[in-house]
C-alpha positions as a LaTeX table, in Angstrom:
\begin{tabular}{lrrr}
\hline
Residue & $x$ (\AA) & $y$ (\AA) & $z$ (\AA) \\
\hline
Unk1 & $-48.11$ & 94.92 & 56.09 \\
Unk2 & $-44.76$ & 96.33 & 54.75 \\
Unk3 & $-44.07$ & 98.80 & 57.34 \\
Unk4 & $-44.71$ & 96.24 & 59.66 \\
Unk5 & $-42.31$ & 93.44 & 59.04 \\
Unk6 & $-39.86$ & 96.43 & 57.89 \\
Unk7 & $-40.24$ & 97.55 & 61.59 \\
Unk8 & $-39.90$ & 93.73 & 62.90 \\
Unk9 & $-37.00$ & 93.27 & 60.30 \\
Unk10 & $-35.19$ & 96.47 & 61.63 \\
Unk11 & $-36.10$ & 95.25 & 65.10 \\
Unk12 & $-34.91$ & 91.98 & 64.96 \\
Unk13 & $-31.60$ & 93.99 & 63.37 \\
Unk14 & $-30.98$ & 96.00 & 66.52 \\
Unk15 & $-31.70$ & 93.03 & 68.94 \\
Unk16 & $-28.97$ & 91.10 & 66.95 \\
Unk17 & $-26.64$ & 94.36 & 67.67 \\
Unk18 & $-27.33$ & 94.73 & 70.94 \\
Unk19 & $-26.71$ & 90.87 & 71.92 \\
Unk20 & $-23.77$ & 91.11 & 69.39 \\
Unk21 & $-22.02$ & 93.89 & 71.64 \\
Unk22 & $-22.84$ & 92.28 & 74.86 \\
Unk23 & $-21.06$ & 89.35 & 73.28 \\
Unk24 & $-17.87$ & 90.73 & 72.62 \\
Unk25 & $-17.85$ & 92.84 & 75.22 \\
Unk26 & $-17.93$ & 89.62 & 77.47 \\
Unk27 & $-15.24$ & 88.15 & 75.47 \\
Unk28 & $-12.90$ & 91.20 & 75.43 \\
Unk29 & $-13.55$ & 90.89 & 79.43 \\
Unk30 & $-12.80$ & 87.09 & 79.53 \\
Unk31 & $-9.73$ & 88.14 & 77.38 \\
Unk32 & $-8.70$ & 90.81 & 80.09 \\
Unk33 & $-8.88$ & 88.22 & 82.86 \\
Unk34 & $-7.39$ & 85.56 & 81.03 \\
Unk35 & $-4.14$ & 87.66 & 80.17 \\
Unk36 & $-4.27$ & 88.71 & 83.72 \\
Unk37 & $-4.36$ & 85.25 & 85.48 \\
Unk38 & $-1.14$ & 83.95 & 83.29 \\
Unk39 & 0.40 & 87.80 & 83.60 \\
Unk40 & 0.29 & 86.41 & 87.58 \\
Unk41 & 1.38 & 83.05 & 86.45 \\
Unk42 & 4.55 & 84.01 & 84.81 \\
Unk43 & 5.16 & 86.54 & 87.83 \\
Unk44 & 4.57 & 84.03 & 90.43 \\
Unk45 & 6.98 & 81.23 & 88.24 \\
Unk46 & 9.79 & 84.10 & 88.05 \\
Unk47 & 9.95 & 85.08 & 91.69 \\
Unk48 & 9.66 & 80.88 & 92.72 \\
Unk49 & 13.01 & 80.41 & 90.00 \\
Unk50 & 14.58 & 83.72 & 91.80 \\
Unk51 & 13.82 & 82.35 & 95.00 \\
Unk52 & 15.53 & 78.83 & 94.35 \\
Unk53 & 18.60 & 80.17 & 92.36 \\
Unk54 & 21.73 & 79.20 & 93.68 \\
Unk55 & 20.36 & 77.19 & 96.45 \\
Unk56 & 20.90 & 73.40 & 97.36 \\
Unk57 & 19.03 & 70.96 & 95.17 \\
Unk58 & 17.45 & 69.66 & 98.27 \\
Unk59 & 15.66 & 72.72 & 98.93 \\
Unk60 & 12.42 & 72.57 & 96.80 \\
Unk61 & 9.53 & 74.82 & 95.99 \\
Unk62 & 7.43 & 73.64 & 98.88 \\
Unk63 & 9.77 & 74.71 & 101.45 \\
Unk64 & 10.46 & 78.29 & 100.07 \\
Unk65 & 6.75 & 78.23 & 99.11 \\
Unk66 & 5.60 & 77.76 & 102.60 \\
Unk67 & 8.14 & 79.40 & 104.58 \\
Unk68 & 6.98 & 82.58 & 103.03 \\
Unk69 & 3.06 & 81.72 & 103.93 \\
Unk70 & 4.26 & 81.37 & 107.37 \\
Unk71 & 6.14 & 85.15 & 107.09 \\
Unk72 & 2.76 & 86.02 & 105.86 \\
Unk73 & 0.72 & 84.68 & 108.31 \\
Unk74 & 2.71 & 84.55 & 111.26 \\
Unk75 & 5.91 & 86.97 & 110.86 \\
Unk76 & 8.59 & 84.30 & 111.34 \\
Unk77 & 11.14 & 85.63 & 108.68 \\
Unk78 & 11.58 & 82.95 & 105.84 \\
Unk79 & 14.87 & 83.52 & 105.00 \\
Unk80 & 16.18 & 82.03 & 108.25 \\
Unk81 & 13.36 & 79.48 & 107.70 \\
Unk82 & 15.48 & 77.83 & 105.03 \\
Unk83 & 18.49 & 78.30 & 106.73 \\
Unk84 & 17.16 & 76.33 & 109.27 \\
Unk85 & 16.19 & 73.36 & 106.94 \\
Unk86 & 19.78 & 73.82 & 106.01 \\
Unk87 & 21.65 & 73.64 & 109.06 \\
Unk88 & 19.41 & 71.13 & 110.76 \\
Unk89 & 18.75 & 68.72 & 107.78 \\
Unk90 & 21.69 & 69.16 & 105.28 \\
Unk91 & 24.19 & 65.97 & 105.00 \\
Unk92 & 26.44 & 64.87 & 102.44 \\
Unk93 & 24.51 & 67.44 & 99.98 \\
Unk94 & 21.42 & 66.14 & 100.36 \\
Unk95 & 18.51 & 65.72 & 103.51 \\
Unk96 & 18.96 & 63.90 & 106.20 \\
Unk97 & 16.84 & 60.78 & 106.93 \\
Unk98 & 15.17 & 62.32 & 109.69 \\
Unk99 & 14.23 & 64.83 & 106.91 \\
Unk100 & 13.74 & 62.69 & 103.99 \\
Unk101 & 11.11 & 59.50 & 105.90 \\
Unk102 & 9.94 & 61.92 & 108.75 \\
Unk103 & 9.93 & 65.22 & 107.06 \\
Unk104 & 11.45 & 66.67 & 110.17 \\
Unk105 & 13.10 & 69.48 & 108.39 \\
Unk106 & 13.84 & 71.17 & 111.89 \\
Unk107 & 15.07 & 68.08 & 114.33 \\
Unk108 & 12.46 & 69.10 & 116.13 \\
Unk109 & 11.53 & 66.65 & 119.55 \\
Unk110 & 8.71 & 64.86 & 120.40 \\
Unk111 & 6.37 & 66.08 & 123.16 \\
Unk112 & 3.03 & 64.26 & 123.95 \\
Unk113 & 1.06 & 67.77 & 123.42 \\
Unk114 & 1.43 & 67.41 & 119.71 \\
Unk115 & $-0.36$ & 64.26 & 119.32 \\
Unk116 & $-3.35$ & 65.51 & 116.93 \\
Unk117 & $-1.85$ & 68.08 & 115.84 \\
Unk118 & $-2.66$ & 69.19 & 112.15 \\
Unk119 & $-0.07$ & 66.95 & 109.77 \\
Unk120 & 1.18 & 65.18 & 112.74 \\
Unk121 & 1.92 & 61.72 & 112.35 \\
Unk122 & 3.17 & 60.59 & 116.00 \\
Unk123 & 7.33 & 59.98 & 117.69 \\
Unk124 & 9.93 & 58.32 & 116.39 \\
Unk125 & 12.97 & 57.31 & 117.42 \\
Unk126 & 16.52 & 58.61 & 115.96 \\
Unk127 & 20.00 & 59.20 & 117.63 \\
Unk128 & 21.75 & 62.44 & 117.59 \\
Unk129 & 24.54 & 64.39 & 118.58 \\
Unk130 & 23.98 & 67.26 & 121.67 \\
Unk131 & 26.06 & 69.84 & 122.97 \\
Unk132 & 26.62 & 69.93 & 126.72 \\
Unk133 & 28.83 & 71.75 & 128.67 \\
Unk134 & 31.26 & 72.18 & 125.32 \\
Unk135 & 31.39 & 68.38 & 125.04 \\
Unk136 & 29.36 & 66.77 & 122.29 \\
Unk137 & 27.31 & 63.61 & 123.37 \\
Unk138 & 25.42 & 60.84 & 121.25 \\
Unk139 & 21.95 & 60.03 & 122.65 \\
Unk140 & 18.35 & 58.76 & 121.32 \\
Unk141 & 15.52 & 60.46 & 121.75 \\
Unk142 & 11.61 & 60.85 & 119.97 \\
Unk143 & 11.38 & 63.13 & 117.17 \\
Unk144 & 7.90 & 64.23 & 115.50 \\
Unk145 & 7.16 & 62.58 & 111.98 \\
Unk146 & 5.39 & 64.39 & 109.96 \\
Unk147 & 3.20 & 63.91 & 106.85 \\
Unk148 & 4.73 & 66.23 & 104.72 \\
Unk149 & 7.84 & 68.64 & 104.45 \\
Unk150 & 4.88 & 71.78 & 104.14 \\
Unk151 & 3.10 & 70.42 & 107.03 \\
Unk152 & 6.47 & 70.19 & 109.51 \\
Unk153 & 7.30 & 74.35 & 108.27 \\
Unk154 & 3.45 & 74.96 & 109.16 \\
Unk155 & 3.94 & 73.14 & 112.19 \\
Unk156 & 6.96 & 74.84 & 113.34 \\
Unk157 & 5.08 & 78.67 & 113.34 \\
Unk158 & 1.65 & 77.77 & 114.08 \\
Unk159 & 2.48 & 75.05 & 116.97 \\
Unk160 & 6.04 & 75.00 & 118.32 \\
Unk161 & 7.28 & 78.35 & 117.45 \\
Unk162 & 4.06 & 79.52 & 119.43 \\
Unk163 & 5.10 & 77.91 & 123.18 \\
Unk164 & 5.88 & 81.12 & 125.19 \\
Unk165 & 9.40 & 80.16 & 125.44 \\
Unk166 & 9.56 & 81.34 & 121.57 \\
Unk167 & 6.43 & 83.48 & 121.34 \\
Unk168 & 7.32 & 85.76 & 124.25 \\
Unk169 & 11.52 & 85.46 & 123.79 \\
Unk170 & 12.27 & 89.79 & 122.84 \\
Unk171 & 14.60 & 88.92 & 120.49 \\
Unk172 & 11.86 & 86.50 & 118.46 \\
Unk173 & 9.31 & 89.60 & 118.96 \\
Unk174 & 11.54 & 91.99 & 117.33 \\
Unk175 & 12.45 & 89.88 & 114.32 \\
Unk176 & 8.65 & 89.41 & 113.28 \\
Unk177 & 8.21 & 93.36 & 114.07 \\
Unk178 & 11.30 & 93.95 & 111.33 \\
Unk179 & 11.21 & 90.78 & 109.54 \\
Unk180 & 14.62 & 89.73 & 110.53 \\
Unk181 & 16.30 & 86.85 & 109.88 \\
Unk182 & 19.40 & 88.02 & 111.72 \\
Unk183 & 17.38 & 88.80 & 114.93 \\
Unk184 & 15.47 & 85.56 & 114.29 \\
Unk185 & 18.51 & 83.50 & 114.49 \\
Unk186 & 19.57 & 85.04 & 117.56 \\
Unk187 & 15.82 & 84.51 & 118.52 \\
Unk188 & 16.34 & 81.10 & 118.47 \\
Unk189 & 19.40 & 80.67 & 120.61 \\
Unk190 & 18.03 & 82.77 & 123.26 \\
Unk191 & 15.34 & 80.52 & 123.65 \\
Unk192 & 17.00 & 77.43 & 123.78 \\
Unk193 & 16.10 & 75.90 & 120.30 \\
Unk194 & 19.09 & 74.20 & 120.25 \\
Unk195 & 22.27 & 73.07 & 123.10 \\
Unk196 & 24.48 & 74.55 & 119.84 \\
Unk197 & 26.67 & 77.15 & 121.42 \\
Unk198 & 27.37 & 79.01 & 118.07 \\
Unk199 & 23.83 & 77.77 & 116.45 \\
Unk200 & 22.83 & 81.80 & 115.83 \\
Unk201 & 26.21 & 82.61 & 113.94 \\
Unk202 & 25.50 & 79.28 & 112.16 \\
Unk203 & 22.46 & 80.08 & 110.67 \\
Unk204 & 23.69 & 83.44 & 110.18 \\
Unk205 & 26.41 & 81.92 & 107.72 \\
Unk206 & 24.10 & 80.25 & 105.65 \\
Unk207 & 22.10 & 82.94 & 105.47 \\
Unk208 & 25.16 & 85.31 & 103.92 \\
Unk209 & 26.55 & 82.26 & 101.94 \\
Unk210 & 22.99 & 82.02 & 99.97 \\
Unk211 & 21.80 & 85.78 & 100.59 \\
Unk212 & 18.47 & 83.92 & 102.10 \\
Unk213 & 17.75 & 87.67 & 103.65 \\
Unk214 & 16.22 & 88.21 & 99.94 \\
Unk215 & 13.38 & 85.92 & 101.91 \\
Unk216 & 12.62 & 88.76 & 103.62 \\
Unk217 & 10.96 & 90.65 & 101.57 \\
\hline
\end{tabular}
């Protein structure tokens, strides 16, 4: 009877060893991960901060934040992204209110195609200045409202920057190829984004004046 509950006793011992290790070897692991997952936290907060620095106030997380999903996912360089938003949204040091109660970052016009489209809202009406033949003109035309300021940068690579006049422009092809912001600008002009004249070497401007080519990478 003694050897036997000296045997259960010593059992019992080895069983609460064995679960004891499993134990803390589970916690050492949920430890590992845990350090991990705010080791990626602090890294993701310090490149979103290095990102913003010494940009305009208007320019917030979610734009840079997006921008550089759509270099991820679609190769449209992200630094002239936000130079875009800049140039085509910036006024009096703030966003324009085509920007600010349409979240049309872009000024980008309203075509009946886009009806449906993901984060669409539908046209709406706004004037603005064009370029022809040197000589700049006032007119109104339909703009696309959108629900949000990520949903318009989505918008701009996955739908408008993808109508063969962009997707198939050589100059738009090589920027993605070498992630260029520079050959993106000129990307743009080439294809007509906008009756601008000197709408590349304005973009390219901003670009230098915030060093948005750090974007890029």
């Amino acid at each position: 009877m003694l050897t036997s509950a000296h045997d259960a006793i010593s059992a019992v011992g080895t069983l609460v060893g064995h679960f004891s290790k499993r134990v803390m070897l589970a916690f050492v692991a949920a430890l590992v991960l845990a350090v991990g997952a705010i080791g990626t936290a602090v890294t993701t907060e310090a490149r979103i901060q290095a990102d913003l620095d010494g940009l305009p106030s208007y320019i917030t997380e979610d734009m840079v934040s997006e921008a550089r999903s759509m270099q991820a996912h679609y190769g449209h360089p992200a630094g002239c992204t936000i130079a875009q938003i800049i140039a085509e949204s910036s006024y009096q040091g703030d966003l324009s209110q085509l920007a600010k109660e349409d979240h049309n970052l872009f000024g980008m016009k309203w075509a009946n195609s886009f009806a449906g489209c993901d984060g669409v809202v539908g046209p709406t009406n706004w004037d603005t200045n064009e370029e022809y033949d040197g000589q700049y003109v006032q007119i109104n035309d339909a703009f696309i409202e959108f629900e949000s300021d990520k949903a318009c940068i989505k918008f701009r690579s996955a739908v408008f920057l993808q109508a063969s006049t962009y997707a198939d422009n050589d100059l738009i092809q090589q920027a993605i190829a070498e992630r260029s912001s520079t050959l993106m600008a000129q990307g743009l002009q080439d294809a007509g984004w906008a009756t601008d004249s000197s709408y590349a070497n304005k973009l390219i401007a901003i670009m230098d004046q915030y060093d948005l080519y750090r974007l890029d990478i």
